[in-house]
VMD Tcl script that draws the C-alpha trace (Angstrom):
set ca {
  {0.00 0.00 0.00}
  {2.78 2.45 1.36}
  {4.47 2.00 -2.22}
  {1.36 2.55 -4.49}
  {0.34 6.27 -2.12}
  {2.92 8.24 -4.17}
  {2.53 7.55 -7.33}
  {-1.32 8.54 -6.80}
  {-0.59 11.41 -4.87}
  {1.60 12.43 -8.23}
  {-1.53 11.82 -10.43}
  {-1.05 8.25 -11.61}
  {-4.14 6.75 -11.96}
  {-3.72 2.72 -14.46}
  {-2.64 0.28 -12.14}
  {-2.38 -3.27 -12.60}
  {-3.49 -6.56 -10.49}
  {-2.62 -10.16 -11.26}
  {-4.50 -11.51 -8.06}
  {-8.28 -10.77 -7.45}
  {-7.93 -11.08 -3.48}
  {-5.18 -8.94 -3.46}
  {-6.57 -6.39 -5.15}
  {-9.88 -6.64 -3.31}
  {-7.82 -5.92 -0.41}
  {-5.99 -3.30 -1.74}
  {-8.11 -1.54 -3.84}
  {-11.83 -1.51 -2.55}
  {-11.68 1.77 -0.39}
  {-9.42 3.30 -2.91}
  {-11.51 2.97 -5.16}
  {-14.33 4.31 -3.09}
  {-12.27 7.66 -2.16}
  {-10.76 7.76 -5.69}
  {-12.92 6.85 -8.81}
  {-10.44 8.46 -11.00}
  {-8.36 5.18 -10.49}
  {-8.78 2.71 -13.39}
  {-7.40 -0.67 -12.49}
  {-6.75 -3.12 -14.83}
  {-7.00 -7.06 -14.26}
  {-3.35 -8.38 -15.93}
  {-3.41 -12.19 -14.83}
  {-5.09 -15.08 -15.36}
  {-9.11 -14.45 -14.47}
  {-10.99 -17.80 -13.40}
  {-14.88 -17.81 -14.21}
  {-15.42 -18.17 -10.15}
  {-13.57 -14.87 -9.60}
  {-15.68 -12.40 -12.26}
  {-18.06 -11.96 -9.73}
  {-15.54 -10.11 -7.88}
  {-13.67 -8.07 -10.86}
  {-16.73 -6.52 -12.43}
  {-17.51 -4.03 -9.99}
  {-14.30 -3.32 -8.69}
  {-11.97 -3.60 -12.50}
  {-11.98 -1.27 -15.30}
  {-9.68 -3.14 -17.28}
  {-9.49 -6.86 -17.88}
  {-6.29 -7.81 -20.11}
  {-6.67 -12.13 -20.15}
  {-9.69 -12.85 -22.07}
  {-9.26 -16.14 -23.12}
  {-11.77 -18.43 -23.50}
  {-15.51 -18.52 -24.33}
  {-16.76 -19.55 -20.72}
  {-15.11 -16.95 -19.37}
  {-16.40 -14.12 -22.16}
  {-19.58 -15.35 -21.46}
  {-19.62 -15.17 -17.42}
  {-18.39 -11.66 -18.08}
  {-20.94 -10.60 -20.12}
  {-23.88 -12.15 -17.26}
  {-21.61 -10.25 -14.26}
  {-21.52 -7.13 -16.32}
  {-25.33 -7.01 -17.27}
  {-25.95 -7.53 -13.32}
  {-23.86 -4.85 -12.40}
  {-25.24 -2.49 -15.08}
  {-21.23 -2.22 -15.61}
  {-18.62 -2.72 -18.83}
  {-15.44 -3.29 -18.77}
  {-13.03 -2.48 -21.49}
  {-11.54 -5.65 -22.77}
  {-8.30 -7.25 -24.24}
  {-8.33 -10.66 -25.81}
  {-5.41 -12.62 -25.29}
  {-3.60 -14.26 -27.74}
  {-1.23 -17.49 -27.35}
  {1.07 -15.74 -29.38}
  {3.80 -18.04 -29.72}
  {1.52 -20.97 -29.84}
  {2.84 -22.91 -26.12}
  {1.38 -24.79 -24.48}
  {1.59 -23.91 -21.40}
  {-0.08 -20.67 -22.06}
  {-3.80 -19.28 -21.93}
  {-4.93 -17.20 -25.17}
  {-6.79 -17.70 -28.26}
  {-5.18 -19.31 -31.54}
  {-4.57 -16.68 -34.00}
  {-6.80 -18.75 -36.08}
  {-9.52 -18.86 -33.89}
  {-9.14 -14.84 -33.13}
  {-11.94 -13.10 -35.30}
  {-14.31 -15.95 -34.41}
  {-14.49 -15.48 -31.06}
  {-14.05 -12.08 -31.49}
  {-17.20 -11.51 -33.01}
  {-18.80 -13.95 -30.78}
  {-17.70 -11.42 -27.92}
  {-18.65 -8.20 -29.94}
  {-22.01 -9.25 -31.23}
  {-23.34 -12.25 -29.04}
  {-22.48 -11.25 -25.82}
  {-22.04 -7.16 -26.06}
  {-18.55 -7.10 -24.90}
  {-16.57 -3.83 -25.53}
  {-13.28 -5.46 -27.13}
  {-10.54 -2.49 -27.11}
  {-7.43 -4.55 -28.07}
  {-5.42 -7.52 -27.83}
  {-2.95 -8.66 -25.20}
  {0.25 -10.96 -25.28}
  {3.41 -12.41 -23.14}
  {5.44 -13.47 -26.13}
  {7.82 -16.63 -25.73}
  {10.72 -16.69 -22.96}
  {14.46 -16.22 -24.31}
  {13.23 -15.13 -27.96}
  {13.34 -11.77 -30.40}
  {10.23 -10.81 -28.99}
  {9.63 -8.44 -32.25}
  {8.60 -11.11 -35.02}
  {5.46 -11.71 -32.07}
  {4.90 -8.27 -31.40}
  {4.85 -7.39 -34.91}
  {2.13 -9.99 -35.55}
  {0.21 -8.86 -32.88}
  {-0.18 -5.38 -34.54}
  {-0.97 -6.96 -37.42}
  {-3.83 -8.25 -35.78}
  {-5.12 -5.63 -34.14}
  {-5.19 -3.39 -37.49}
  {-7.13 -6.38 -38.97}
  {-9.79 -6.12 -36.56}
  {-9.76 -2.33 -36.10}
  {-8.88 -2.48 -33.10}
  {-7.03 0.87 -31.02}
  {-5.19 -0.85 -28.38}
  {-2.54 -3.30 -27.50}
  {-1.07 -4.54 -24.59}
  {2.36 -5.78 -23.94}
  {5.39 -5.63 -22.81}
  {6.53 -6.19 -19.94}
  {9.72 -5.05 -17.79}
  {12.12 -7.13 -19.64}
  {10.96 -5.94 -23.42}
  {8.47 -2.78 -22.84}
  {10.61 -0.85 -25.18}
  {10.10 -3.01 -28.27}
  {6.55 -3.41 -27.88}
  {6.08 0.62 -27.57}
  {8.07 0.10 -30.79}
  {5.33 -1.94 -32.41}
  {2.78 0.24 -31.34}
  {1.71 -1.28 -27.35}
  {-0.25 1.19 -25.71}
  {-0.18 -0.69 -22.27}
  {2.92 -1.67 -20.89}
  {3.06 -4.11 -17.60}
  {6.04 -2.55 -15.97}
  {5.24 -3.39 -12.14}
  {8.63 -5.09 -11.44}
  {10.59 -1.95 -13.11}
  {8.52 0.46 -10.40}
  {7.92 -1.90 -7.29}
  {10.86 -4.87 -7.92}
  {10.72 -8.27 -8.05}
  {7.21 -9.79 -5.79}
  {8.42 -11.41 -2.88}
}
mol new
graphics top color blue
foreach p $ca { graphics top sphere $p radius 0.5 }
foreach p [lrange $ca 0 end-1] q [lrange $ca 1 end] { graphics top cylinder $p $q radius 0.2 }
display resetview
């Protein structure tokens, strides 16, 4: 908390979450006293755990799958609240990672858009470990221009610079402010 009071007392207002308790903690009466403060959702969202990010998100950056687009679009109808949305793309095709195919993109994009009334601002990515992270962040502006979209996030600490290079308009930087979590 003590680290996060300066940088709104300077006028920063984004901040990003990766865990919805935390950020329940953390942000529920700042949010209250402050409703200039957009925060963002950055990690991995569970369909048990929308209930909770609705009301108190602005952003959610790991849409991923169709179960969870269409919880969303219940919790947000129930709220009378929409969030501004990136899809999330398994950019370098792993396995081990959430996102959407980039084959199975502007499907489920339009199911989002024009089944379940989702506001789709951009797409989000965490390119491949130990690889030129600009062949994937190229792509992923590809992508976006494809489906008209205005936004893009990624880059993290590590490669920020590149993807402001290919046009990222949200940067994760958290480590580069706060260091490493403990």
């Amino acid at each position: 908390m003590k680290e996060i009071e300066p940088l709104i007392k300077n006028g920063h207002i984004h901040f990003g979450e990766n865990k919805v308790q935390e950020a329940i903690d953390k942000w529920t009466n700042i949010k209250t006293h402050s409703n200039n403060i957009k925060l963002h959702m950055i990690g991995k969202l569970q369909t048990n755990k929308v209930k909770y990010v609705v009301p108190l998100f602005d952003f959610l950056h790991s849409l991923d799958n169709i179960k969870l687009a269409e919880k969303i679009s219940k919790e947000q109808k129930k709220n009378n609240k929409k969030l501004k949305i990136f899809i999330q793309i398994n950019i370098g095709n792993e396995q081990q990672k959430n996102g959407i195919q980039i084959e199975q993109l502007e499907n489920f994009y339009h199911i989002c858009v024009n089944n379940l009334n989702l506001d789709i601002i951009g797409l989000m990515c965490i390119p491949p470990e130990n690889q030129n992270v600009r062949p994937f962040f190229k792509k992923m502006k590809e992508l976006k221009e494809q489906l008209k979209l205005k936004e893009l996030s990624m880059g993290m600490s590590s490669d920020y610079l590149e993807a402001i290079e290919f046009g990222s308009s949200f940067i994760r930087v958290g480590s580069k402010i706060f260091g490493k979590r403990v």
